[in-house]
N, C-alpha and C positions, 0 to 999 in steps of 0.2 A: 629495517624489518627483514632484511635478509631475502629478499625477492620472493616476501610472501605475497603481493600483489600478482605474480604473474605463474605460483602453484597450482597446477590443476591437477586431480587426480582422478581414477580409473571410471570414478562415480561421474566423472562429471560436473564435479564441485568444483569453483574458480575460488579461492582463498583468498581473500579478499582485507580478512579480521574483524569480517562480521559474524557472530557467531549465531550459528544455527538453532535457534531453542525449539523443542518440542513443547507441544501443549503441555505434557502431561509431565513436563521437565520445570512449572512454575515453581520459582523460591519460596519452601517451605511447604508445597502440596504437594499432595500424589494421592490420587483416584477422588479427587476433591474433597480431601481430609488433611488436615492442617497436621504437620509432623512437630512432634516434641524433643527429635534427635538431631545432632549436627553428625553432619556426615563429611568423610574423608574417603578422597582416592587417591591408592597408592600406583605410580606406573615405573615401575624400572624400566631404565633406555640406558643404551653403549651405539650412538651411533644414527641415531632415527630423527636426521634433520627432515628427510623428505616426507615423512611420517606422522610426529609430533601435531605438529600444528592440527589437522583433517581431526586427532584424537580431542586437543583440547578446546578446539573449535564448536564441539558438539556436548562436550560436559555440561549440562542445564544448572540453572541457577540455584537448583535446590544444593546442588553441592557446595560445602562450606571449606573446604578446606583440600587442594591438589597436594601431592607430595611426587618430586618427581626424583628418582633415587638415579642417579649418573654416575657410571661405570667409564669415567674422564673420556667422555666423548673430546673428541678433534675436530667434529664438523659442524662446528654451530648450532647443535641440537640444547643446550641450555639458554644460548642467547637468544632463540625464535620461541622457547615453550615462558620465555621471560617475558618477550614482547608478547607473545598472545595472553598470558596470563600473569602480571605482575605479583600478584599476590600467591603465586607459586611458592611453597615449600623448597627450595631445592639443597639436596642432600649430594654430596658429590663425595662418592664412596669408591675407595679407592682398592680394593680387595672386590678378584672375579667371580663371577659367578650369578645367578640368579637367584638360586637362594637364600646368599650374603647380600642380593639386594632387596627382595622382598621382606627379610626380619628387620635390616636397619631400614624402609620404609614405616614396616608395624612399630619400631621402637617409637617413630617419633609423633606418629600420627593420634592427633585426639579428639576425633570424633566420638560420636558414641557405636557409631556404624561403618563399617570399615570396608569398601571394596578395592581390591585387585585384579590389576586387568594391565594389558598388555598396549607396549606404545605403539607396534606395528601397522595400526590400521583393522587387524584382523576380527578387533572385538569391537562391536558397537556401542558407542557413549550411552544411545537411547536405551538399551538394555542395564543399565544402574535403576530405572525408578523398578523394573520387576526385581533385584534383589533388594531394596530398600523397601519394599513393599511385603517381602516374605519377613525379612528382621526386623520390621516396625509388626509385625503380627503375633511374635515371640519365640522366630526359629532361632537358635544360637549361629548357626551358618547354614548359608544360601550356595551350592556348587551348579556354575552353570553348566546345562549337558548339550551335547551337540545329537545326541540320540534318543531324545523327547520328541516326541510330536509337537513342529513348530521350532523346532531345531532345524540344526542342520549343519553340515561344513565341504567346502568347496575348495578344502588345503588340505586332504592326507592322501598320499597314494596308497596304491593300493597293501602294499608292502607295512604302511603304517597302520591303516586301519585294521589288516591281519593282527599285527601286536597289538596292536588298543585293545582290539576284544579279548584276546588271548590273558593281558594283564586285570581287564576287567571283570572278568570269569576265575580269574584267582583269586583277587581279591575280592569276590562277594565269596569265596570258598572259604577261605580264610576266616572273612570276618562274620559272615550269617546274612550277610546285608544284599538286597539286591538293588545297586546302585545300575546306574549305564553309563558313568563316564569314569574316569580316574586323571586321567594326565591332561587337565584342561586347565587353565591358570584365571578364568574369569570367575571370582568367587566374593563374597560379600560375608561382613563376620558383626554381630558385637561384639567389640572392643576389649571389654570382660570375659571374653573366650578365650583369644585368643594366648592370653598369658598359660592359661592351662596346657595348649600343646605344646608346648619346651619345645620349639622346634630348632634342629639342628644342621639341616639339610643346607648344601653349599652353591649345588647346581640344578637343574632341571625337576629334578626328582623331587623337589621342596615340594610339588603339586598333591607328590601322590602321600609324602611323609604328614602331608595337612589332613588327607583325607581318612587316612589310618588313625591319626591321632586324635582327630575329631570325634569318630566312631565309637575308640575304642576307653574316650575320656568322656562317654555318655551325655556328647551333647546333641542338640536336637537338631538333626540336618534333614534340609530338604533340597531336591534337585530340580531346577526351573531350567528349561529349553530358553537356548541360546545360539545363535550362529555364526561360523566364523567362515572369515573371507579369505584369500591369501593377501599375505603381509603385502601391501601397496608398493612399496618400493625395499630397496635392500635385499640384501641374502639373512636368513635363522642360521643361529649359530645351533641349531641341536643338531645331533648324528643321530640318527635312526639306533645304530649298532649300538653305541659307546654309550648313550644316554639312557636306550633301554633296557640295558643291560645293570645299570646303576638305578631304575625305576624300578626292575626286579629284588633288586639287591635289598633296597629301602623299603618294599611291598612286605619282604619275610620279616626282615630283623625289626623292625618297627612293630610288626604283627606278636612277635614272639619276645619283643623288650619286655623285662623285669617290672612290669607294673600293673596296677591294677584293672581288670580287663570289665567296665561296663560298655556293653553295646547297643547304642541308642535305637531306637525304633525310625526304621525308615521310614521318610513322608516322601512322597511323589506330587509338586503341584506340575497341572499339565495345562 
């Protein structure tokens, strides 16, 4: 088990490989209404043995189907998300990037309901039944926001948060829409959308090339408050500089691609 008996992390959680269920995480209910969708989570990792586990430890039973896309980790992160999760998807994709790992996790994934979320630690398991709860209600996509009330995040410096709103203030300019978040990667879809955004994005920027193409391919998006922690162990491979520089990049030319331009009406649940 890879000395998951003796991981504790920052929570105060001992790992033990008893997995933590939430009430409201029952197989096949949520808000005490029996669900008629099988649902898939997609988590890209390069490297998140210390990590992994705390993420899948906390996935509730209503989820049918993990997908974990691996960017040939070295340190045991496929063999520990194996042991916690035998019935793991695992995808070991060999081409960098976060973008090239979030599309070849949607390629394979067949739920009817699809979230994405991150292996860090930094996004919480129990927050899946609030996006499966807005796409069991008929949104096409669910983006979580760290700028909702009930939100929140305790990982941008200040340097980042500057740009977040700076690119979020464009991008409601751009597109009509008054969203509050852009570059967050905890997001929830049916599965039947997703083909529609032709997404093409390689690294980081997939987040924001999602949200543009969601918009602007007139599906029904709403943004649900979500909170993020800093990544439990390990260093992020994003640059502040390089990456948002390349989230600007993907904000215009996506805004301004050669297609046809319906803009969905923004819903806010709060």
């Amino acid at each position: 088990m890879l000395l998951l008996d003796v991981m504790t992390d920052r929570r105060g959680y001992e790992a033990t490989g008893a997995v933590d269920r939430d009430a409201d995480q029952s197989a096949g209910v949520i808000a005490g209404q029996a669900l008629s969708y099988t649902i898939s989570v997609v988590i890209p990792t390069k490297n998140e043995v210390q990590n992994i586990g705390w993420v899948l430890q906390r996935i509730g039973p209503m989820v049918d189907e993990v997908i974990i896309v691996d960017g040939l980790s070295d340190d045991g992160t496929v063999e520990v998300a194996q042991a916690i999760r035998p019935d793991a998807v695992i995808v070991r994709h060999e081409v960098a990037g976060k973008g090239e790992a979030v599309r070849a996790g949607f390629a394979v994934a067949s739920g009817d309901l699809v979230v994405l979320m991150d292996a860090d630690g930094s996004m919480d398991p129990a927050e899946i039944t609030r996006f499966v709860h807005e796409l069991a209600g008929g949104t096409d996509m669910a983006k979580g926001s760290r700028f909702l009330p009930g939100g929140g995040t305790t990982d941008m410096t200040r340097l980042r948060r500057f740009g977040n709103a700076v690119l979020v203030n464009l991008a409601n300019l751009l597109l009509g829409t008054s969203q509050t978040e852009l570059c967050y990667g905890y997001m929830g879809f049916r599965r039947t959308c997703i083909e529609r955004l032709d997404l093409r994005a390689t690294g980081f920027e997939i987040e924001t090339e999602i949200v543009v193409k969601a918009y602007r391919s007139g599906l029904k998006v709403v943004e649900i408050p979500s909170f993020e922690s800093p990544r439990m162990f390990g260093y992020s491979n994003l640059n502040t500089f390089r990456d948002g520089w390349r989230v600007l990049r993907t904000l215009v030319r996506t805004r301004y691609a050669s297609r046809p331009e319906v803009v969905a009406r923004t819903e806010t649940a709060r």
